[in-house]
ZAMARGU-4260 file (C-alpha; in steps of 0.2 Angstrom, whole numbers, plus 5000, padded with zeros to 4 digits):
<rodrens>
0) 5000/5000/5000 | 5014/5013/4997 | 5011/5030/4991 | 4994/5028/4998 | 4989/5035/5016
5) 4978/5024/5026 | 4960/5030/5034 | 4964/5024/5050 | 4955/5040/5062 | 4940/5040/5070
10) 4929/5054/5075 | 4939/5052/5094 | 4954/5055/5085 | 4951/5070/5075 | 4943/5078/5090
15) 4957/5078/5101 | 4970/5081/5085 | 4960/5097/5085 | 4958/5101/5102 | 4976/5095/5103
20) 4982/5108/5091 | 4971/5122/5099 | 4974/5121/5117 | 4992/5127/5118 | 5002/5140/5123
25) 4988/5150/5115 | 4977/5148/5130 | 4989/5145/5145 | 4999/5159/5142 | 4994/5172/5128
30) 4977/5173/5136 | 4985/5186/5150 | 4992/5196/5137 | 4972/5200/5130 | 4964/5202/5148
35) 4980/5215/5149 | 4974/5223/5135 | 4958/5224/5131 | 4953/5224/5150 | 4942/5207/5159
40) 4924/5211/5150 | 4932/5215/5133 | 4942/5199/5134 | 4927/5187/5134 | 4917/5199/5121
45) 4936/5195/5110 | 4936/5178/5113 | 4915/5176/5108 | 4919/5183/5091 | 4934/5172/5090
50) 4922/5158/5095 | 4910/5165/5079 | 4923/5168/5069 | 4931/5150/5069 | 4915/5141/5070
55) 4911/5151/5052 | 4927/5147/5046 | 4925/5127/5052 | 4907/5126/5043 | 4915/5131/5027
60) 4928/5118/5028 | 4917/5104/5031 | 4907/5106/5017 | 4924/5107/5007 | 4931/5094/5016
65) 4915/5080/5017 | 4914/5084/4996 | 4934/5084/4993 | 4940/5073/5007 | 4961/5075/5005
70) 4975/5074/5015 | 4982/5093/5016 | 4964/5100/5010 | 4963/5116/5010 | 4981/5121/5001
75) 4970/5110/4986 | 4953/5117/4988 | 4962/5137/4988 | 4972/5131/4971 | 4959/5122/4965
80) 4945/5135/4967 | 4955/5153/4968 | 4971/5150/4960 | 4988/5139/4959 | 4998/5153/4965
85) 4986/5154/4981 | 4986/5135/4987 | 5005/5136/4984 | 5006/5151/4996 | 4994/5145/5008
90) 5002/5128/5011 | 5019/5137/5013 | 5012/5147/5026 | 5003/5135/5035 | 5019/5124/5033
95) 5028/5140/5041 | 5014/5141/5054 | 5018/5124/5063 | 5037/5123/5061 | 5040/5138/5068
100) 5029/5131/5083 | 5039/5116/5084 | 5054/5125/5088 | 5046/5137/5101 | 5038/5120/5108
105) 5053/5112/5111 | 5061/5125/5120 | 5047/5131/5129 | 5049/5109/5134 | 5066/5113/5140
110) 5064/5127/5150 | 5047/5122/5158 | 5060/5105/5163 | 5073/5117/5170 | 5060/5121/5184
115) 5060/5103/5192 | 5080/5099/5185 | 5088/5115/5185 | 5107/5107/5183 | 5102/5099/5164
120) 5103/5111/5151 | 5088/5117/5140 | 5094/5110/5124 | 5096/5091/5131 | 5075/5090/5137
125) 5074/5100/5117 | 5079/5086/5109 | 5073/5070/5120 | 5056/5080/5116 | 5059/5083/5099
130) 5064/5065/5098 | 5048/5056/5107 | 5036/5068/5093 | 5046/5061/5080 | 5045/5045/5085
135) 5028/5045/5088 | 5023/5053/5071 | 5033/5040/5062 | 5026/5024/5069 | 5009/5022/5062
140) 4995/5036/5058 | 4982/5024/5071 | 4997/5026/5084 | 5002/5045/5081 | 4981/5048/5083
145) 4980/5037/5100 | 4997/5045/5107 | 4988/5064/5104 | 4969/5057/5111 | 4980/5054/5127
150) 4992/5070/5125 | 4974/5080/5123 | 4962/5071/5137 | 4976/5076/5151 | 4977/5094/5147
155) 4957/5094/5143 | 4953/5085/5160 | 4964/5102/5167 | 4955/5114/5160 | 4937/5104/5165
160) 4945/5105/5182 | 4951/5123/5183 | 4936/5129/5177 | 4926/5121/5191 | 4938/5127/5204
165) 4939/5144/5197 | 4918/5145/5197 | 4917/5141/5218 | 4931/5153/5221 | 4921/5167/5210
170) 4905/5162/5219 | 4914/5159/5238 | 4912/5141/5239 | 4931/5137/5240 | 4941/5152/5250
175) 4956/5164/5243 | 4970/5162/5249 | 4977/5178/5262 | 4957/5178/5267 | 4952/5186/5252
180) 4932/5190/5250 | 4925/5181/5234 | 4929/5193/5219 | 4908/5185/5212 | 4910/5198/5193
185) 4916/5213/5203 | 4932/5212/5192 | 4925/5215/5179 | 4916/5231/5182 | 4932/5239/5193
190) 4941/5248/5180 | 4926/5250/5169 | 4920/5238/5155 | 4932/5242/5142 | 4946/5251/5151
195) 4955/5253/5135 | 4942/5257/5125 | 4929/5248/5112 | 4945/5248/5097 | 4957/5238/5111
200) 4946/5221/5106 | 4950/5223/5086 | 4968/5223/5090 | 4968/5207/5103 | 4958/5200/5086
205) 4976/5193/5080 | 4980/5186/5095 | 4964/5177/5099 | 4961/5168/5084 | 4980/5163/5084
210) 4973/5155/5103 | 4959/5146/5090 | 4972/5140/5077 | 4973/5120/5076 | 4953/5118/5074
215) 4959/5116/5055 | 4968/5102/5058 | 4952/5091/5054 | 4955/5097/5035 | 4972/5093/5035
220) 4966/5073/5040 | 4952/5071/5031 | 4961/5061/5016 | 4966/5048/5032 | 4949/5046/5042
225) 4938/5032/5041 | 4921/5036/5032 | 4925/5055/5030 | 4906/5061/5024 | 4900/5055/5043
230) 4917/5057/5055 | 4920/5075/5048 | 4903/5085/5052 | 4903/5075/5070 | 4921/5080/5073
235) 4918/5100/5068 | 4902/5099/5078 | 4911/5090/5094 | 4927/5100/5090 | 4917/5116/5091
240) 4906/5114/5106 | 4919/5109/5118 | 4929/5124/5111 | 4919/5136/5114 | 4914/5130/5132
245) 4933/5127/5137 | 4941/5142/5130 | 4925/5154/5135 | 4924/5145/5152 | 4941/5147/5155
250) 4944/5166/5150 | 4927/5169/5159 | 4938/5161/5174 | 4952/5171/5173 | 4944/5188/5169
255) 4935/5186/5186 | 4950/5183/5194 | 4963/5192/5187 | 4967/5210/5190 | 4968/5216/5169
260) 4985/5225/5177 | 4995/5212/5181 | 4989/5200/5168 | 5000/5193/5157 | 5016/5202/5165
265) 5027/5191/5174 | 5019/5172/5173 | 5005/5161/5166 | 4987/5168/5171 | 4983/5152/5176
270) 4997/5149/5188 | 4993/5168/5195 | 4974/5161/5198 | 4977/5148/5207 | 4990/5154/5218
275) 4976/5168/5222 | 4965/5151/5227 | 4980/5145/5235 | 4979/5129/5228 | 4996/5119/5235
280) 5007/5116/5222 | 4998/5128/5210 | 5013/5130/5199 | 5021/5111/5199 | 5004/5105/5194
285) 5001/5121/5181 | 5019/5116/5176 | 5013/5097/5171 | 4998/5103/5160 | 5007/5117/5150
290) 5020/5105/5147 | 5010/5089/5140 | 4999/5104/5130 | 5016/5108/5124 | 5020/5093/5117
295) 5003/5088/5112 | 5004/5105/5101 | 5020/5099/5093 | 5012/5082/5089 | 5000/5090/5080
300) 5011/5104/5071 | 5025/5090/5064 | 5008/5080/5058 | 4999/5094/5049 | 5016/5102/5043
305) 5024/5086/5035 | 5004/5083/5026 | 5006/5100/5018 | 5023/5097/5010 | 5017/5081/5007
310) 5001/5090/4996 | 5014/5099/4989 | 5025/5086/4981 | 5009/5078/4976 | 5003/5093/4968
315) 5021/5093/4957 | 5025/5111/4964 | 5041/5103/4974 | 5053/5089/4971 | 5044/5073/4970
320) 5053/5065/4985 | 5042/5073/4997 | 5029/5063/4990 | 5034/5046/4997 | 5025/5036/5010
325) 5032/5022/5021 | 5024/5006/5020 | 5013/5010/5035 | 5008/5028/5022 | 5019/5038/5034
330) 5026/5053/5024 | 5045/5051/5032 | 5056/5063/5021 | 5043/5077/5023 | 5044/5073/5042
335) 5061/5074/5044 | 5062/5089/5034 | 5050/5097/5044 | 5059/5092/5061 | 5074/5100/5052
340) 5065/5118/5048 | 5057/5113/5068 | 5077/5113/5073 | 5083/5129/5062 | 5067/5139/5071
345) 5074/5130/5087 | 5091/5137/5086 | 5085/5154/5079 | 5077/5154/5094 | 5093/5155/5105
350) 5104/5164/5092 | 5095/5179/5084 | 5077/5177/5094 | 5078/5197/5090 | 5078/5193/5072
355) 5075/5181/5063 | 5066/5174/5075 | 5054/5187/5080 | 5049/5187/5060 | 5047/5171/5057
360) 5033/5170/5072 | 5027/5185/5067 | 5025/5179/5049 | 5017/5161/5059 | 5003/5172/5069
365) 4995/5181/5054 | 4998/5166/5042 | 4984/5155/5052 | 4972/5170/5050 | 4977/5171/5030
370) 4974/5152/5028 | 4954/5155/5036 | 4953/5170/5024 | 4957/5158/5008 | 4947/5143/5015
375) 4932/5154/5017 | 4932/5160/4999 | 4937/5142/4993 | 4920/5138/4998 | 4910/5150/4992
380) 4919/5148/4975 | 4913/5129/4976 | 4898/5132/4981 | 4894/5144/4966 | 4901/5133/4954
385) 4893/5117/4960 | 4877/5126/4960 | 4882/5135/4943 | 4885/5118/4935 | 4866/5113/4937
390) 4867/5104/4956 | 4858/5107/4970 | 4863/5111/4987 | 4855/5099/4994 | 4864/5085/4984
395) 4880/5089/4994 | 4884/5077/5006 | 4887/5092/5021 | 4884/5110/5017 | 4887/5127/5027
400) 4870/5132/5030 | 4868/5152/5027 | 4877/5153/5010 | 4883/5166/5002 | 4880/5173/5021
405) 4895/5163/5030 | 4909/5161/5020 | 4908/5181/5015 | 4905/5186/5036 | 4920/5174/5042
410) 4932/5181/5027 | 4926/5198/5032 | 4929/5196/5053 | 4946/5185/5046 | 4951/5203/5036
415) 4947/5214/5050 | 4960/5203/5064 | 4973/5209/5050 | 4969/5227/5049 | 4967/5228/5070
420) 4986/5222/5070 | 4992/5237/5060 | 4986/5247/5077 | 4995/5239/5086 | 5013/5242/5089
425) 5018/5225/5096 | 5010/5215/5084 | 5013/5226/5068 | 5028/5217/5063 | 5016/5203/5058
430) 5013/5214/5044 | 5032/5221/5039 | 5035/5202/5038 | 5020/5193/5034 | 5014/5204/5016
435) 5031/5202/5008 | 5033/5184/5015 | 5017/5181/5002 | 5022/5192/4987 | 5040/5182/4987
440) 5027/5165/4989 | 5017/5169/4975 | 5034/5176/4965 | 5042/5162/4965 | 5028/5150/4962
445) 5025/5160/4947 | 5046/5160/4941 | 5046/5141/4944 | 5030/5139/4933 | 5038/5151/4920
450) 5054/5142/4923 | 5046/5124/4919 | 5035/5130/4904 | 5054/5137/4895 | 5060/5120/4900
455) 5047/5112/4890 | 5046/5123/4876 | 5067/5118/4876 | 5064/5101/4875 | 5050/5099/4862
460) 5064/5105/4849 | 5077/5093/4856 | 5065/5078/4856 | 5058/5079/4840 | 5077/5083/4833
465) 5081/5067/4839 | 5067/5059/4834 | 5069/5065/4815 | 5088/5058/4816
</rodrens>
């Protein structure tokens, strides 16, 4: 069965790939840096939109993905649909996206390890991490999917649990610590609703739906599920549901019991919280969780990454070698290559974290919010065409309800996360690097295409010369 991938996820599986690919750093530690911002009661509206905004973005791709099951879908659906120079651009992105996370990952791993074994350096834990991902992406697709359901339960039962503790500490059933009075929602009323106005929530816009990146991930499996047209639209609905409850929940949480000034300034929020509950061991047991959602993130990002350049070689727009599949239809070469560009983000990381490194995550944030953009108007370029070509909507086998509605409303909220960024002067880099990063994508896709088309139009002469001696 080489060169073939084998449909060996269930609806379990692609439930907790996603959630395994969402619930990150994103949430354990970016989240203080939007309570910082857009104050408690701005965060929750922020993260509500971003709820909307990748539920929107997740109907669109099941309908693609349910019609057009494929393994790195929506690269094909944006070259099939809008243009070859657009699915070429968006699979580098989102190839960027993830190895660029698996370089952070791993040293976040390390230096979460130097807490408990402070004499080992950073660089040692880096590579046993990077190793055991490797490993366990390069085994089987069933035993990659089981190794993330259990990588994604841990940290899920966390945030089930912190929720619950964080609701009877609000409400005075468990006491604070230093025999604080229960905060019930005066927080978020102290320094006004929106302390830094209304326009503060567009420029956390970014940030949150970065938090809500990975929900894609059940796009970039499709092409190895078993019985796609019924485990897809069950995944997306599962997927989003618990989503929205963990990730509101939490922030809910946190905004009720996090000052918005000393959010996101010196540690995880939710290590602050629960040292204000005065939960023994707070930070050792906050430690665990951020470290298995570490690694369950970076599980997920060397999976989707080496899919994408596998869709590539596929596609003949890289070199063929990418395209090859183990006997078990593991994608090796295009693993270890993305490990590689995981370890060059890894060391950039320690060398020029200034630099290069501080534009390729800037580069990594706003390419998760291009990818929705394109799989938004992928669909509603499908749709009209299926519809144009004398089909029905209702002979797809899932459809987005609300069309042309959704599709143009996600790309539309998608767009105005960009233009909130360029208002902001800690997040505007993503710009600087992220617009040229694309015009030099779509560049040289274009010079290799013009490229190949000369070396045809060489070779026609040659051949039929040699044919005529």
């Amino acid at each position: 069965m080489e060169n073939q991938f084998q449909r060996q996820m269930k609806t379990r599986h692609l439930v907790m790939l996603a959630l395994g690919g969402v619930i990150g750093t994103g949430l354990f530690l970016s989240s203080g840096y939007t309570i910082h911002q857009a104050g408690p009661f701005g965060t929750i509206i922020a993260y509500l939109i971003g709820a909307l905004v990748v539920y929107l973005v997740m109907l669109c791709l099941g309908e693609l993905s349910v019609n057009m099951p494929e393994t790195g879908a929506f690269h094909t659906y944006a070259a099939t649909y809008i243009g070859p120079g657009t699915g070429y651009t968006v699979a580098w992105l989102y190839w960027l996206t993830w190895t660029v996370a698996l370089g952070s990952e791993f040293t976040a791993a390390g230096l979460l390890m130097q807490r408990w074994f402070p004499s080992i350096n950073v660089w040692i834990w880096s590579a046993l991490f990077a190793t055991l991902i490797f490993v366990l992406n390069a085994l089987t697709v069933k035993f990659f999917a089981e190794s993330e359901f259990w990588f994604s339960s841990i940290k899920v039962f966390a945030i089930v649990l912190f929720i619950l503790i964080g609701a009877a500490a609000i409400f005075g059933f468990i006491p604070l610590a230093h025999s604080e009075p229960a905060p019930f929602l005066s927080n978020f009323t102290s320094a006004g609703l929106l302390p830094n106005g209304a326009f503060a929530i567009l420029m956390t816009m970014l940030a949150v739906n970065f938090a809500f990146s990975g929900t894609e991930l059940i796009g970039i499996a499709a092409g190895e599920t078993v019985d796609p047209a019924n485990t897809i639209p069950k995944a997306i609905r599962t997927t989003l549901v618990r989503l929205i409850l963990f990730f509101v929940g939490t922030i809910v949480v946190l905004s009720a019991l996090l000052p918005s000034e000393t959010a996101g300034v010196v540690e995880s929020p939710f290590v602050a919280v629960l040292d204000r509950i005065g939960i023994p061991y707070a930070a050792d047991l906050m430690n665990f969780v951020i470290l298995t959602a570490i690694l369950s993130a970076a599980n997920s990002g060397l999976y989707a990454s080496s899919r994408m350049l596998w869709s590539l070689a596929d596609k003949e727009t890289i070199l063929p070698v990418f395209a090859k599949l183990t006997r078990r239809g593991v994608p090796l070469i295009a693993m270890a290559f993305s490990m590689l560009g995981g370890g060059l983000a890894l060391l950039s990381s320690i060398v020029a974290p200034d630099t290069v490194y501080i534009v390729l995550v800037s580069i990594s944030g706003l390419a998760v919010v291009v990818v929705w953009m394109s799989i938004s108007v992928s669909q509603f370029l499908f749709r009209r065409k299926f519809l144009c070509e004398g089909n029905r909507a209702e002979d797809l086998g899932y459809r987005a309800p609300l069309y042309p509605i959704v599709p143009i409303v996600s790309f539309i909220l998608c767009l105005a996360a960009c233009v909130g960024i360029a208002f902001d002067p800690t997040q505007r880099i993503a710009l600087y690097c992220g617009v040229p990063f694309i015009a030099l994508c779509y560049g040289s896709y274009y010079l290799t295409q013009h490229l190949k088309k000369r070396g045809i139009e060489y070779a026609e002469p040659n051949q039929s010369k040699a044919q005529s001696n």
